[in-house]
N, C-alpha and C positions, 0 to 999 in steps of 0.2 A: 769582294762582297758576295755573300752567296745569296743567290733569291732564291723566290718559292712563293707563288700567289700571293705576291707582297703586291697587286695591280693596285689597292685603295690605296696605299701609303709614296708608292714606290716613287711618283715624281716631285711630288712634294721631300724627299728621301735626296733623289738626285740634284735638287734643285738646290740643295743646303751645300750641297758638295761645291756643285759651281759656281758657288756666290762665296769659297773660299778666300782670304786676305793674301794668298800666296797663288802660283798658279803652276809654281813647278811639281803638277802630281800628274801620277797615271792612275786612272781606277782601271780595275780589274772587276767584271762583274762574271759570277757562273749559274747560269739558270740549275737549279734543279729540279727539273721537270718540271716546270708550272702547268697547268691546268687553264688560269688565267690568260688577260691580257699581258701579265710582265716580259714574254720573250717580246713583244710589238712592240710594247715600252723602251724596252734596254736597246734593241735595235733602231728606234726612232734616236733618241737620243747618242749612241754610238756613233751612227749615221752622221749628225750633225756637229757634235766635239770627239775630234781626234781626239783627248785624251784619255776617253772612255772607249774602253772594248769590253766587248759580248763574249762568252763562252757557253757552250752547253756543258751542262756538269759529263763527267766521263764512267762516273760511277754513280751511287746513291747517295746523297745526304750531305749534310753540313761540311762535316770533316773532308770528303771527297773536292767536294767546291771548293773548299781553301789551298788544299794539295793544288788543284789544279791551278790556281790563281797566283799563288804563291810558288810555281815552277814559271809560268808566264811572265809574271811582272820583273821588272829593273831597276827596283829604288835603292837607294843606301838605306830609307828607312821607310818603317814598316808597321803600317795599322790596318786593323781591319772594322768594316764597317756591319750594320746590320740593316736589312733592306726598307724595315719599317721604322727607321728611327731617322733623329736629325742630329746631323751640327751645327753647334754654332760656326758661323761664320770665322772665327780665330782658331778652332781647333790645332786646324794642321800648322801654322803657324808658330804656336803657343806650345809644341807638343814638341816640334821641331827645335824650335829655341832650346827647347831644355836639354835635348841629345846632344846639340851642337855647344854647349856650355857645360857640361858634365863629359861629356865624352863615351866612349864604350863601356860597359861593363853595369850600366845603369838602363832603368825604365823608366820612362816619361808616361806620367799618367795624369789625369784630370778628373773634376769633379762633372756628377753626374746627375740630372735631376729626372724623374718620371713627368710624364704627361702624359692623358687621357682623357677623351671624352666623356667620362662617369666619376665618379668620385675615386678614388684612391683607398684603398684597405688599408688598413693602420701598419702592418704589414711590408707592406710596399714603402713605407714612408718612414718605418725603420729602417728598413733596410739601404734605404738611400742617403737618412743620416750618417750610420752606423757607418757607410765604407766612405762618405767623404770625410768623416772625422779621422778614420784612419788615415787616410790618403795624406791630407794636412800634419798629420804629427809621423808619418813614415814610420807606420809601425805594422803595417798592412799584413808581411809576413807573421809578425807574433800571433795576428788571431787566423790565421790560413783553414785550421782545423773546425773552426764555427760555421764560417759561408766561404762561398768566393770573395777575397777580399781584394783582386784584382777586378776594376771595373772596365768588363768588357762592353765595347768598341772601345775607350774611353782607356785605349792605351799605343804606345808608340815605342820601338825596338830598333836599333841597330841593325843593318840585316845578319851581320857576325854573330850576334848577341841571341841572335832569333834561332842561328842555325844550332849556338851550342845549345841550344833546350830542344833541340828537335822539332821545332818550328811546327806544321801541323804532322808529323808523321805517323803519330798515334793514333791506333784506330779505337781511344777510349773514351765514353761519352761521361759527363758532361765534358765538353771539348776545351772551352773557356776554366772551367775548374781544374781540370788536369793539366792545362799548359799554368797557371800558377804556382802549380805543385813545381815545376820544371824551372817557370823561372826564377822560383825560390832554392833547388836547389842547384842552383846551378851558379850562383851567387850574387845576385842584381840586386844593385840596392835602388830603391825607388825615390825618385825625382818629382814632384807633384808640382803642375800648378795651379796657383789660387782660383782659378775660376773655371767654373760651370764649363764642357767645352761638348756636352754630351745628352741631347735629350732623348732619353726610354721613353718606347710609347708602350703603354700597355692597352690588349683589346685583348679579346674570347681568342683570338685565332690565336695569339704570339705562341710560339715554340716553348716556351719554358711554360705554359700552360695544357697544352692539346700534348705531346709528341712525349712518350713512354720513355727517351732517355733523360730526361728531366726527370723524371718523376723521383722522390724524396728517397727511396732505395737503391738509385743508382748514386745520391751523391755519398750515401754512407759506404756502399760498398767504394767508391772512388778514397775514402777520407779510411781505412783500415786499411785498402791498397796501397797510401802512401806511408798511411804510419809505421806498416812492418819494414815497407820497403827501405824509409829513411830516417826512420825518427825509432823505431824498437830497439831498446837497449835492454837482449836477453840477460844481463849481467842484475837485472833490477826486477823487484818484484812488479809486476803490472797487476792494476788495479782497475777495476770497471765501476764507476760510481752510477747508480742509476737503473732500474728494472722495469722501466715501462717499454711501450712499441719500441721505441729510438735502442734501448740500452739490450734488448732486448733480440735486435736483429744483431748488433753490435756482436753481441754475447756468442750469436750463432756463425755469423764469420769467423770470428778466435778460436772459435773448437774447429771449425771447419777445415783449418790451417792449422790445429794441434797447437795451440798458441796454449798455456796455464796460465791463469788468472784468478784472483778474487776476487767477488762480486760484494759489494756494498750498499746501503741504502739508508735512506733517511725516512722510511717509512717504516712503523714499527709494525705492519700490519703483514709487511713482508718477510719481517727477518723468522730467520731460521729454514723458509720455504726451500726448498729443493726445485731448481728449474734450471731443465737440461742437463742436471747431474750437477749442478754447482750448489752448494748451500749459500744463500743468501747472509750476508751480516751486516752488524750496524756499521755505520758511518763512522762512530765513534773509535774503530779500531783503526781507524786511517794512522791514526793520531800514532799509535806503539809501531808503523811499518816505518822501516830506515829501509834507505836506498831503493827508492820507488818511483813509478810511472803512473800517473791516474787518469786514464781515458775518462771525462765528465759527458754525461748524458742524460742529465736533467731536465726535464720539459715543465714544470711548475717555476714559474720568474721569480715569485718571493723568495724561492730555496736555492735556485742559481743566482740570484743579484745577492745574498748574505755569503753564499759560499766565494764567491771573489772579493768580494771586501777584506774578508778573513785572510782569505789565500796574498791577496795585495798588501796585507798589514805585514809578512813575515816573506815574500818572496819577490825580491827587487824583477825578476824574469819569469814567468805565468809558466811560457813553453819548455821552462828547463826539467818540467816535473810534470806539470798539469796540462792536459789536452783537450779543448773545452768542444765536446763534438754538440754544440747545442746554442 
């Protein structure tokens, strides 16, 4: 568990840990430099349950903290936690079960709910939908390319299983979004169980708010990172649907990487425009391309929620063709 002036959340944090239904675990905690009360926290409580140890990070940041925690710890299996959030009390249990009945080569994952003291952005409350509906029909990987569809803390690994994805050794941010990509392809099929084992707190401070490797351009360069690396099939025309911000930064990674593409749009206010040296066309020629690749980049919902209906009338498998970066 990596900290970081997590002192408001932090015992109420640790306090969910030790009121787990199991008690064969070791936490591993690594300060990253707090500022805060949390190194007095972490060490008050170390001090008092052996099972909890303190680290000072060795490097900077997230990624650094899990390396370290993750070269310390000795579990067969393997979760990691976030320092303002809670488990439920079954988590590790629940999570454990399922590794121990599937065996290796699977991911045990749980459903995950937000909490906060202020109301909830609409937002947020998709997006929590959106990946426990996944989670439930194990179909997590098919939408990889949209969000993270692995719900992190709110997963649990083999440590064999952890090591063939390269466990945290990548120094690429989003950190949680990049090891999805890994443990997708690395072949894990996902194990889910039915309930809640994971509450997200959201506040002003959280990290996927404040801290520049979240920000919405590191996850698209992360999501063209993966695509050329494992899912581009130069043998196929590739396709960009979409010319706003999103489609747009999209556009300028594939030139930047010498990648050839057509650029398509359902705006007729664009077509024919020249940007970046690609001529813009309509949607409607999607239709006459054989053997194709369509990166979707859509940010209008009425013209993304129609374009998968269509797309789901005629293709039993979305990701065989369609890449829905949106």
């Amino acid at each position: 568990m990596p900290v970081k002036n997590a002192s408001p959340f932090l015992r109420e944090c640790l306090d969910s840990i030790l009121e787990q239904t199991i008690d064969d675990w070791e936490l591993i905690t690594v300060d990253d430099h707090s500022s805060d009360e949390s190194v007095s926290i972490l060490k008050s409580y170390a001090d008092s349950h052996p099972r909890i140890k303190t680290f000072p990070n060795d490097g900077i940041g997230i990624i650094h903290a899990l390396r370290l925690a993750y070269k310390i710890s000795s579990g067969n299996y393997i979760t990691r936690m976030d320092a303002d959030d809670i488990m439920t009390a079954n988590k590790l249990e629940l999570l454990v079960e399922q590794l121990k009945y599937h065996g290796t080569g699977n991911l045990a994952v749980g459903l995950v709910k937000y909490i906060s003291t202020t109301e909830l952005g609409e937002g947020y409350r998709s997006y929590e939908y959106w990946l426990n509906e996944l989670s439930r029909d194990r179909i997590n990987f098919e939408w990889i390319y949209k969000e993270c569809p692995i719900p992190s803390p709110a997963w649990m690994l083999h440590r064999e299983d952890l090591d063939k994805c390269g466990a945290f050794d990548a120094d690429i941010y989003p950190e949680d979004y990049n090891l999805a990509f890994r443990m997708r392809d690395a072949g894990l099929s996902v194990q889910p169980t039915s309930k809640v084992v994971h509450h997200w707190r959201d506040h002003p401070q959280r990290s996927s708010r404040t801290d520049d490797n979240y920000k919405d351009n590191s996850f698209i360069q992360l999501k063209v990172y993966h695509f050329l690396k494992s899912d581009h099939d130069i043998s196929k025309s590739l396709i960009l649907w979409g010319c706003g911000k999103k489609g747009k930064r999209i556009a300028n990674l594939l030139i930047e990487n010498d990648i050839n593409f057509d650029w398509i749009t359902n705006n007729p206010k664009k077509i024919g425009h020249n940007i970046y040296g690609v001529i813009i066309k309509a949607d409607q020629d999607i239709a006459n391309t054989k053997n194709k690749q369509v990166i979707i980049a859509i940010a209008e919902k009425d013209s993304l929620s129609k374009i998968i209906v269509d797309i789901m009338m005629v293709r039993s498998s979305l990701q065989k063709e369609y890449f829905f970066f949106c």
